[in-house]
C-alpha positions as CSV (number, residue, x, y, z in Angstrom):
1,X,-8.1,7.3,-16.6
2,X,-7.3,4.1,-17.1
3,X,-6.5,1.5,-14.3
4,X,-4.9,-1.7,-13.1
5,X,-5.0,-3.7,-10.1
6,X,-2.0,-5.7,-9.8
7,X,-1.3,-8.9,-7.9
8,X,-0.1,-12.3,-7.9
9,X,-3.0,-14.7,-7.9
10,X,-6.4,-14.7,-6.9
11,X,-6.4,-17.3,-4.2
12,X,-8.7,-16.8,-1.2
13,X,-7.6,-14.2,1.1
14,X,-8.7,-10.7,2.6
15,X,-5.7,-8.6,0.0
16,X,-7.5,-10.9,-2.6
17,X,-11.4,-10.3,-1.7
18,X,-10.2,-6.4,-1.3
19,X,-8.9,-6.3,-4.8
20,X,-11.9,-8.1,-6.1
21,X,-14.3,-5.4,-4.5
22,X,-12.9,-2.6,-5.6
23,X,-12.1,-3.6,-9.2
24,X,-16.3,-4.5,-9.1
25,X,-16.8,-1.0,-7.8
26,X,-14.7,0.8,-10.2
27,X,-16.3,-1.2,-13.2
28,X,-19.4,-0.7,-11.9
29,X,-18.9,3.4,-11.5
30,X,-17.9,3.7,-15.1
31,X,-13.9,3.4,-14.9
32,X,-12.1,1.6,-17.2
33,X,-10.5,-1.0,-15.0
34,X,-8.5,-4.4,-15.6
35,X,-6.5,-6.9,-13.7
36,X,-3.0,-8.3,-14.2
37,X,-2.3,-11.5,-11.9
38,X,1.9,-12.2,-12.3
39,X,0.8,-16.2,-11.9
40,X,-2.0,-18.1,-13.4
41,X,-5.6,-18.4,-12.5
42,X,-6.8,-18.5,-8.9
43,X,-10.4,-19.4,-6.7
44,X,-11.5,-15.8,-6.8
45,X,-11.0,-14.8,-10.3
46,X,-15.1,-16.0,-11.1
47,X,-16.1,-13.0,-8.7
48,X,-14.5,-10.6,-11.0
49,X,-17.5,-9.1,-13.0
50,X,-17.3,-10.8,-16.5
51,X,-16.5,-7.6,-18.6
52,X,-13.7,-6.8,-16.4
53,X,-10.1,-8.1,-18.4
54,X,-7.7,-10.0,-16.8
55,X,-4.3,-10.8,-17.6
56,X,-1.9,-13.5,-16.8
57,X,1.3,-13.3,-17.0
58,X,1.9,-16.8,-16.0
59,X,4.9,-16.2,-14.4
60,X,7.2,-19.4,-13.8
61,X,10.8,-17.9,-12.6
62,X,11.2,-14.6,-11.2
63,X,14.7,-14.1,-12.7
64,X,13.6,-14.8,-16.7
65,X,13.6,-11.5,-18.0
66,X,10.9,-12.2,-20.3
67,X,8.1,-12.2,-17.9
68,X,9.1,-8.9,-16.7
69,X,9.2,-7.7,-20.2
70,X,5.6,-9.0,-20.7
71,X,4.4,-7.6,-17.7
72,X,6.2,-3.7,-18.6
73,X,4.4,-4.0,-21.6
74,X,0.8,-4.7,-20.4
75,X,1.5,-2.2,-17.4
76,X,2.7,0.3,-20.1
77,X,-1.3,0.7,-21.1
78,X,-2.8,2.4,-17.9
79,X,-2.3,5.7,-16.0
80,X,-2.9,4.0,-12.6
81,X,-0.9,1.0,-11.6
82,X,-2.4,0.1,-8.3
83,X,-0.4,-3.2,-6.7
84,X,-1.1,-5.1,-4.3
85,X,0.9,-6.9,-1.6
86,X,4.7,-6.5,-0.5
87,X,5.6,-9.7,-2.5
88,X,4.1,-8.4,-5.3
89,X,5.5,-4.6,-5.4
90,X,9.0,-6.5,-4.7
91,X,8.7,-8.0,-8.4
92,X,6.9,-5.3,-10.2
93,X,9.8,-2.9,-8.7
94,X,12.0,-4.5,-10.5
95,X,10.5,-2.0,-13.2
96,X,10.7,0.7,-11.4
97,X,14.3,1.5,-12.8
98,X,12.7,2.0,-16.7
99,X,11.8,5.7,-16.3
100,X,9.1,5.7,-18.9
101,X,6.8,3.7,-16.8
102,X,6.5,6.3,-14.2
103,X,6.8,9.4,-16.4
104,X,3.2,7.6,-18.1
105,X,1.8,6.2,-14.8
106,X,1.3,6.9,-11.4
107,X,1.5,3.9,-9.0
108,X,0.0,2.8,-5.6
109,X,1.2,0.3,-3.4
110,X,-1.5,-1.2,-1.1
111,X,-0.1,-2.6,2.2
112,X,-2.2,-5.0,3.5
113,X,0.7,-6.5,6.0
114,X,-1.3,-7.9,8.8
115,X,1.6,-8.5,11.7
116,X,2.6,-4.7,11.6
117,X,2.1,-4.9,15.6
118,X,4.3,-8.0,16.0
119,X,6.7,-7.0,13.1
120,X,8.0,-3.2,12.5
121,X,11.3,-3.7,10.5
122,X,11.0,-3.5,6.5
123,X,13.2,-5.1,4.0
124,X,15.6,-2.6,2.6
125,X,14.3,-3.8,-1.1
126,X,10.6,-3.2,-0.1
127,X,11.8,0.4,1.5
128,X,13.4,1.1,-1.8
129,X,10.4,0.1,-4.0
130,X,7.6,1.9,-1.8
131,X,9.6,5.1,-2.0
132,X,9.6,4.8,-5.8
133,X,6.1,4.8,-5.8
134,X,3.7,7.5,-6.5
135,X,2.0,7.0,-2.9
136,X,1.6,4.2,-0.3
137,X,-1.8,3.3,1.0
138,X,-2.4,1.5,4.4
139,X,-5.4,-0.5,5.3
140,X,-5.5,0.7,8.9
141,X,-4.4,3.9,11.1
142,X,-1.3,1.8,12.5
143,X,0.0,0.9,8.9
144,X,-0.2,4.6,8.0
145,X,1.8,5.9,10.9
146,X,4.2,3.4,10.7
147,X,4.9,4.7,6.9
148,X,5.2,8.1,8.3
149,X,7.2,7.1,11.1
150,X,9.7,5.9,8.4
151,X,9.4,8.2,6.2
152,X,8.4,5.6,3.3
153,X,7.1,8.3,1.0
154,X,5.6,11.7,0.6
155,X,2.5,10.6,-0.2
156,X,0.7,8.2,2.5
157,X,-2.8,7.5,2.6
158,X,-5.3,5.6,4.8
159,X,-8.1,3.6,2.9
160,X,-9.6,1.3,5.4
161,X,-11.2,-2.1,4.2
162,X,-14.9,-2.7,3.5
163,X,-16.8,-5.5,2.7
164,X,-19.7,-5.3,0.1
165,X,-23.1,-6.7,0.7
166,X,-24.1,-10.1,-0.3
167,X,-27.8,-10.7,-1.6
168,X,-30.0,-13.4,-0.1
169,X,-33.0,-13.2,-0.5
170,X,-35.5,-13.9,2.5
171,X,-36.2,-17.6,2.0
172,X,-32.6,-18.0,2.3
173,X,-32.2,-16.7,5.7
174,X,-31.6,-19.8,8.3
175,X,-34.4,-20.9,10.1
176,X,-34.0,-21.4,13.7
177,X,-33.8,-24.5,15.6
178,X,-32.2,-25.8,19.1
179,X,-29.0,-25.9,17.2
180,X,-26.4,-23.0,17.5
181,X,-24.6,-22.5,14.3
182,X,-21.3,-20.5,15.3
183,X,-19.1,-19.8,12.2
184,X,-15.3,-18.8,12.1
185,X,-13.4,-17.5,8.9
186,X,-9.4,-17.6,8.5
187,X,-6.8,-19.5,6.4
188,X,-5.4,-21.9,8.6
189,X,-1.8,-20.2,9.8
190,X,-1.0,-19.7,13.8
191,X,-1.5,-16.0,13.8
192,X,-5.5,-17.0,13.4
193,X,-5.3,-19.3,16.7
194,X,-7.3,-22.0,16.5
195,X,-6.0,-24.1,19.1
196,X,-7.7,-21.2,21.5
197,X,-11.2,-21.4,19.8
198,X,-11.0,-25.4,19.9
199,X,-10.7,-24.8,23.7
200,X,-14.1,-22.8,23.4
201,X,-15.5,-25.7,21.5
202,X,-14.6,-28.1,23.6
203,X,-16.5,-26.1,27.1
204,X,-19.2,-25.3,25.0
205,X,-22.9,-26.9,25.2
206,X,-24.0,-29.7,23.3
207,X,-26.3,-27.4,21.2
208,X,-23.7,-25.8,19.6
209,X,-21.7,-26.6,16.4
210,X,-19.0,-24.7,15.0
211,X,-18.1,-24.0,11.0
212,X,-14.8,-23.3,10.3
213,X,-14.0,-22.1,6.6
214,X,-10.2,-21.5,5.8
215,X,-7.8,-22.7,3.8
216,X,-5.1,-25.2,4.9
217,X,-2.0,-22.3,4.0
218,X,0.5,-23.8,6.9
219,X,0.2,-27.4,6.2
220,X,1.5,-28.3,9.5
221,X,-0.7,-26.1,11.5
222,X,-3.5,-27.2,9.7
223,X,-2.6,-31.1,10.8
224,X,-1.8,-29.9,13.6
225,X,-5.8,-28.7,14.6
226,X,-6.7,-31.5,12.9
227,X,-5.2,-34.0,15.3
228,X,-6.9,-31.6,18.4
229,X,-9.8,-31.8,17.6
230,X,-9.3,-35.4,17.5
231,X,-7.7,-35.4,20.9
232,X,-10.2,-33.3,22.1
233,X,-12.8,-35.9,20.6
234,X,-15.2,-32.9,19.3
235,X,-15.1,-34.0,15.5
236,X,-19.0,-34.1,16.0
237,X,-18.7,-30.0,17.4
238,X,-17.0,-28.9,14.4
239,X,-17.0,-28.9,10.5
240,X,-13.8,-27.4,8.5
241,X,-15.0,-26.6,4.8
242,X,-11.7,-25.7,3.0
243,X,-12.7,-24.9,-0.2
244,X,-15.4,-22.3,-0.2
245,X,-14.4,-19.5,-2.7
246,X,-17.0,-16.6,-1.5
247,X,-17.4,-17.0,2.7
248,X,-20.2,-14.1,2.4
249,X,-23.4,-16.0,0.6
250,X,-22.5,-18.6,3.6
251,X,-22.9,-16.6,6.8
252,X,-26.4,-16.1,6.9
253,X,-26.9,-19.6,7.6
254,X,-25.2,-18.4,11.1
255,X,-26.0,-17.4,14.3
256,X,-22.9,-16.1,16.0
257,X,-19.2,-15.3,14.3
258,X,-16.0,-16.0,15.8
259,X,-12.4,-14.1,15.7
260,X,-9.5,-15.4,17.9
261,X,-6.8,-14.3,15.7
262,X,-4.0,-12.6,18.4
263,X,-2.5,-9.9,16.1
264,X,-5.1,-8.5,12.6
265,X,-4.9,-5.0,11.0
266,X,-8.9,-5.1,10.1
267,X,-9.4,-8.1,10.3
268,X,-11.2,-8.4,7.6
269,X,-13.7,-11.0,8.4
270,X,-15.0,-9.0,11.0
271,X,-16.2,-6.4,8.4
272,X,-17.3,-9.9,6.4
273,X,-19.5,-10.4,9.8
274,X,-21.0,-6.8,10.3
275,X,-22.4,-6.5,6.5
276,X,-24.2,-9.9,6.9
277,X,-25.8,-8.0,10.5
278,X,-24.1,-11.3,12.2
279,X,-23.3,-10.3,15.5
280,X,-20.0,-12.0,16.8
281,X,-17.4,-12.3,19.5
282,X,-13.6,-11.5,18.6
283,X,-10.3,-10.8,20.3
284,X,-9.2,-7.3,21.0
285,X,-6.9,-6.2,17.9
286,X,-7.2,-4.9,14.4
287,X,-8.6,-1.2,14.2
288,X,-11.8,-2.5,13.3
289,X,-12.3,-3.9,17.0
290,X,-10.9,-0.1,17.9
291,X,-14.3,1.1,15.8
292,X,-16.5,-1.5,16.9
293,X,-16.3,-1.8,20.6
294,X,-17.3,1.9,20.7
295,X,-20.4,1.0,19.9
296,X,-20.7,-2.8,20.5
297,X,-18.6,-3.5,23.5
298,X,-20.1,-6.6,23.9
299,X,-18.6,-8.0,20.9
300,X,-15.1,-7.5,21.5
301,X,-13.2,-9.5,24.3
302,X,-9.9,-8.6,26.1
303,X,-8.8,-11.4,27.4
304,X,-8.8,-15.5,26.5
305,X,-10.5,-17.1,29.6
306,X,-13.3,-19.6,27.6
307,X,-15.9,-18.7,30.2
308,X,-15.9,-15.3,28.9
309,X,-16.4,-15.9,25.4
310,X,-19.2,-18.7,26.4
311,X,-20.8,-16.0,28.3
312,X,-20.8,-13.4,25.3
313,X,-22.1,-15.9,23.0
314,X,-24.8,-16.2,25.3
315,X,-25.6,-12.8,25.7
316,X,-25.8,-12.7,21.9
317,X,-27.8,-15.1,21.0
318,X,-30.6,-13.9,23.8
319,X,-30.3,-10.1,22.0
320,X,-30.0,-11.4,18.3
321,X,-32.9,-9.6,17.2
322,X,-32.6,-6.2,18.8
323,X,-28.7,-6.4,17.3
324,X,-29.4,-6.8,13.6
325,X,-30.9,-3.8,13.1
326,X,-28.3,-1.5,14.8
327,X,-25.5,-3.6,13.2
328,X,-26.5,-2.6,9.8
329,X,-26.7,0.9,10.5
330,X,-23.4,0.9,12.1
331,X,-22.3,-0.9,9.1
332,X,-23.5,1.5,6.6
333,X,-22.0,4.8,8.7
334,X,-18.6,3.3,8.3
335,X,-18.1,0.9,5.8
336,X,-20.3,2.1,3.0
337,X,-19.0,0.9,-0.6
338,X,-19.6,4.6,-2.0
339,X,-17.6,6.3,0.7
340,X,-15.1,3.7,-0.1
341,X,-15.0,4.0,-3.8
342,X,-15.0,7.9,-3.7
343,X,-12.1,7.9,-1.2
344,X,-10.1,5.4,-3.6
345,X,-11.0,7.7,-6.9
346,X,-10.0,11.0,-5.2
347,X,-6.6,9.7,-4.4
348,X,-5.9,8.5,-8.1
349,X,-7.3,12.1,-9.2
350,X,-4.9,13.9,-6.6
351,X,-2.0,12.0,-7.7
352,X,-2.4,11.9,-11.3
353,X,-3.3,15.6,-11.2
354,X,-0.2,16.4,-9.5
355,X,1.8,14.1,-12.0
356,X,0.5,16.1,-14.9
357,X,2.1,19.5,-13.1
């Protein structure tokens, strides 16, 4: 079985960090796995492990028919085309209409679409290309029904995000101090909400200080928290790193995480939070706060009165300790790399199986 995870760059972002985990997983189980990007290099293509090939296509105008020709050719090689994100099955579908490529391969499209809450409608093209595919796989329960609901194709298939461990060792570990160090991840678009947590920052004590790490993807939202915070006159509350390529060996230098994004399908970073055992405080939304505040209802808020949050954070911070341990265990019940890499494997089996009929 041969596979390929396609996208279009690896730039930092949660479809990005997903692809990069399982592709290490695979490689690491034995399968013969590569990557094709349709543009050129990006941030996260170092975290790929060093013996996995990757291929660029280096894609420049997506009406030149020789790129597309390139990239039938180096899809042509594998039984399992697994691609990644609705821009990037809108290109690749463009393929679709050569029947030799499916007659050889099977093909997954990965929906990572975070908004599906907000935003139900599909572009007729993307209906189109999903239904050509072998199977469609959702990253959470509402994506899945939503495919079912519109009947996107016969084959749909839940396979929930995880986050792999990082490893730092024990003199790595933060020391404490009087200072609260309170991180938040997220590129910096409005759906993450920033404005909200610089409210936070600026009711919060002089004790704490606040990471953000994203990248600036909506230049003008980006200026726009800029100039807040300077309204706000908290520049001495905050630091905004914007170029960190691998957010998990930086979170244990952290006491508390932080999630106001309104509308997520994980999120992601929440996952990110639980495998370094950082406790943390988030909004109400994704179906990983659905799975969490079962068990940590402390963690998850319902509302966006700053008070609230303060007074989580402070409830945190004063049961830290007794936290850690129970986080990891609820980590490792539900977002275990093995149950994730078996689930992932069985689905390629099924389908390639029933190809072979």
């Amino acid at each position: 079985m041969k596979i390929v995870q396609v996208i279009d760059r690896l730039e930092v972002g949660g479809a990005e960090r997903v692809l990069v985990d399982l592709t290490n997983l695979l490689h690491e189980s034995q399968h013969d796995v590569s990557v094709i990007c349709l543009l050129q290099e990006g941030q996260l293509d170092a975290q790929l492990d060093s013996e996995i090939p990757i291929t660029y296509i280096h894609r420049k105008n997506k009406f030149n028919p020789i790129y597309l020709f390139k990239l039938y050719k180096e899809l042509s090689k594998y039984d399992v085309i697994h691609i990644h994100l609705r821009q990037v099955l809108r290109y690749v579908s463009l393929l679709f209409y050569l029947p030799r490529l499916h007659k050889k391969s099977v093909v997954f499209f990965h929906d990572h679409f975070g908004k599906i809450s907000e935003n139900k409608s599909i572009n007729k093209s993307i209906k189109v290309a999903i239904k050509k595919c072998s199977a469609y796989i959702g990253v959470s329960e509402e994506l899945v029904l939503w495919a079912r609901e519109n009947s996107l194709n016969t084959n749909i298939y839940k396979l929930a995000n995880i986050i792999r461990k990082s490893e730092i060792s024990i003199k790595d570990k933060r020391t404490y101090n009087n200072k609260v160090e309170i991180v938040s991840v997220g590129n910096f678009r409005p759906q993450k909400n920033y404005e909200y947590l610089l409210d936070v920052i600026k009711s919060s004590p002089d004790n704490y200080h606040f990471t953000i790490y994203g990248q600036p993807v909506d230049k003008s939202y980006f200026e726009k928290i800029k100039a807040q915070i300077e309204n706000f006159n908290i520049a001495n509350k905050i630091t905004v790193i914007t170029d960190c390529k691998d957010i998990k060996n930086e979170l244990h230098k952290y006491d508390i995480g932080m999630h106001t994004a309104k509308s997520e399908t994980g999120p992601l970073v929440a996952i990110e939070y639980l495998s370094e055992n950082l406790p943390f405080v988030a909004y109400n939304t994704g179906e990983v706060a659905d799975k969490v505040k079962l068990e940590f209802q402390e963690f998850i808020q319902n509302d966006f009165e700053v008070n609230n949050w303060l007074k989580h954070i402070d409830v945190l911070l004063k049961s830290k300790n007794e936290l850690e341990a129970k986080i990891e265990l609820f980590y490792n019940q539900n977002f275990s790399e093995e149950t994730y890499l078996k689930s992932c494997v069985s689905i390629y089996e099924e389908l390639l199986n029933s190809a072979k009929k």
